[in-house]
Short mmCIF file of the C-alpha atoms (twelve columns), coordinates in Angstrom:
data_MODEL
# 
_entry.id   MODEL 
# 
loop_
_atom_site.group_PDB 
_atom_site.id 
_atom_site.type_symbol 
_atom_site.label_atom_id 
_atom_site.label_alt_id 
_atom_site.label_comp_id 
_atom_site.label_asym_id 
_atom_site.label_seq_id 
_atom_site.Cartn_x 
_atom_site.Cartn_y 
_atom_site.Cartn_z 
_atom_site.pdbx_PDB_model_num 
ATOM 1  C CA . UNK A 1  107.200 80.023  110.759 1 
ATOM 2  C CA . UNK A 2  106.273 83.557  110.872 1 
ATOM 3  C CA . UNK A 3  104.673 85.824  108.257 1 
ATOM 4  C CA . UNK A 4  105.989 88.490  106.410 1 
ATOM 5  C CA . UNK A 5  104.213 91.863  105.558 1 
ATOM 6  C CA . UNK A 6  103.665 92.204  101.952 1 
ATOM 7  C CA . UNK A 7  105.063 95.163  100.283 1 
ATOM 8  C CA . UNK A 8  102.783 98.083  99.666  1 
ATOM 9  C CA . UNK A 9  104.879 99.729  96.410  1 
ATOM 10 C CA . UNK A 10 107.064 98.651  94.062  1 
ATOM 11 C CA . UNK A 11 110.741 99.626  94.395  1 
ATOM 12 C CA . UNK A 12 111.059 100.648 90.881  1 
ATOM 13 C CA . UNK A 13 107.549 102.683 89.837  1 
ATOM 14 C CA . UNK A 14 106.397 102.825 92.814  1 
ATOM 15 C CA . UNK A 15 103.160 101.257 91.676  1 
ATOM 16 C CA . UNK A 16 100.908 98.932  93.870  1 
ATOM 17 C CA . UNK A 17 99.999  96.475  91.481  1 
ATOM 18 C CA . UNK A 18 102.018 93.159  93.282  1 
ATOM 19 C CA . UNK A 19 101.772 89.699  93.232  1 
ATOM 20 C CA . UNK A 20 103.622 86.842  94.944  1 
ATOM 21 C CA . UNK A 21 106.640 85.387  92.365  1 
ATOM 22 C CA . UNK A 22 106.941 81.545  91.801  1 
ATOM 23 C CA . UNK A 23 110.630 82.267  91.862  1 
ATOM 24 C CA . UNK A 24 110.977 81.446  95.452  1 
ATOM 25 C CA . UNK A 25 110.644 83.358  99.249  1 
ATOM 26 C CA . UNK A 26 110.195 86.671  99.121  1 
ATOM 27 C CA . UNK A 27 110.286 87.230  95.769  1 
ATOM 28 C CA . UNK A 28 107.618 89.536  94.002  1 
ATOM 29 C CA . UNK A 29 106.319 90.419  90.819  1 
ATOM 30 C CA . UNK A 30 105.042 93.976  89.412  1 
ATOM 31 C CA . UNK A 31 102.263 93.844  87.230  1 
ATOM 32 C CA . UNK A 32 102.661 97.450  86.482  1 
ATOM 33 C CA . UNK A 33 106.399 97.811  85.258  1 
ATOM 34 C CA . UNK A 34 107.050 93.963  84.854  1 
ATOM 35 C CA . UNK A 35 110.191 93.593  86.906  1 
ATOM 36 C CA . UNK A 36 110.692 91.019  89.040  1 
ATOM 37 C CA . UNK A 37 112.441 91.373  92.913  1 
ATOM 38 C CA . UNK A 38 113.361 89.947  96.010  1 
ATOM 39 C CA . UNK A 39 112.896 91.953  99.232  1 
ATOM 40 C CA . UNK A 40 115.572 89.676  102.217 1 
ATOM 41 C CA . UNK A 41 115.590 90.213  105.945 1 
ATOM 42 C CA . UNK A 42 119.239 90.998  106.729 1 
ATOM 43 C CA . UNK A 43 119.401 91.436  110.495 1 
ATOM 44 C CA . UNK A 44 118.672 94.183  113.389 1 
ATOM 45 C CA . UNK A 45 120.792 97.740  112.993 1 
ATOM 46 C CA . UNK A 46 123.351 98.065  115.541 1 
ATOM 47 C CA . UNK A 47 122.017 100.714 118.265 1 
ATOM 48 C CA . UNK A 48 125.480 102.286 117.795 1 
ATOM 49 C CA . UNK A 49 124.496 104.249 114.831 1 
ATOM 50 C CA . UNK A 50 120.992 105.295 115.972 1 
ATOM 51 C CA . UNK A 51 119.526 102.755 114.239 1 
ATOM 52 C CA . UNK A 52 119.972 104.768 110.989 1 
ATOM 53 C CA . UNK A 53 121.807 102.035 109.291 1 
ATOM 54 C CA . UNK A 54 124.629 104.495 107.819 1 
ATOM 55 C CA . UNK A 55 127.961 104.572 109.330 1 
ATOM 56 C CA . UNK A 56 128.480 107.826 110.528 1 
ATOM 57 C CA . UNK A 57 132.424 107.569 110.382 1 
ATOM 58 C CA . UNK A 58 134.259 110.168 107.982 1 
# 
C-alpha cells in the first residue's frame, strides 16, 4: 500500500492548519475553521477531453 500526499490547504479557508481525522482514510480535520473532509481518489481523466476533466460537449 502506497502513500498519499497530504493536503497543503484546506478546501474551505484555505488555511494550512491540518491534521489526520480518526474518521477513517483520507479523511482530514481543519484546526483553523473546524470542518471536517474527505479528499477520494476517483480514477485517471479520459485523454479525450485533454485531461481537463470537463466535458466539452454543448
Amino acid at each position: 500500500m502506497s502513500e498519499r500526499a497530504a493536503p497543503f490547504y484546506c478546501p474551505y479557508c484555505g488555511d494550512e492548519d491540518l491534521r489526520p481525522s480518526e474518521s477513517g482514510h483520507g479523511a482530514w480535520e481543519c484546526r483553523s475553521c473546524r470542518r471536517g473532509f474527505q479528499l477520494k481518489f476517483l480514477g485517471l481523466l479520459s485523454t479525450n477531453h485533454g485531461g481537463t476533466g470537463h466535458d466539452d460537449r454543448d
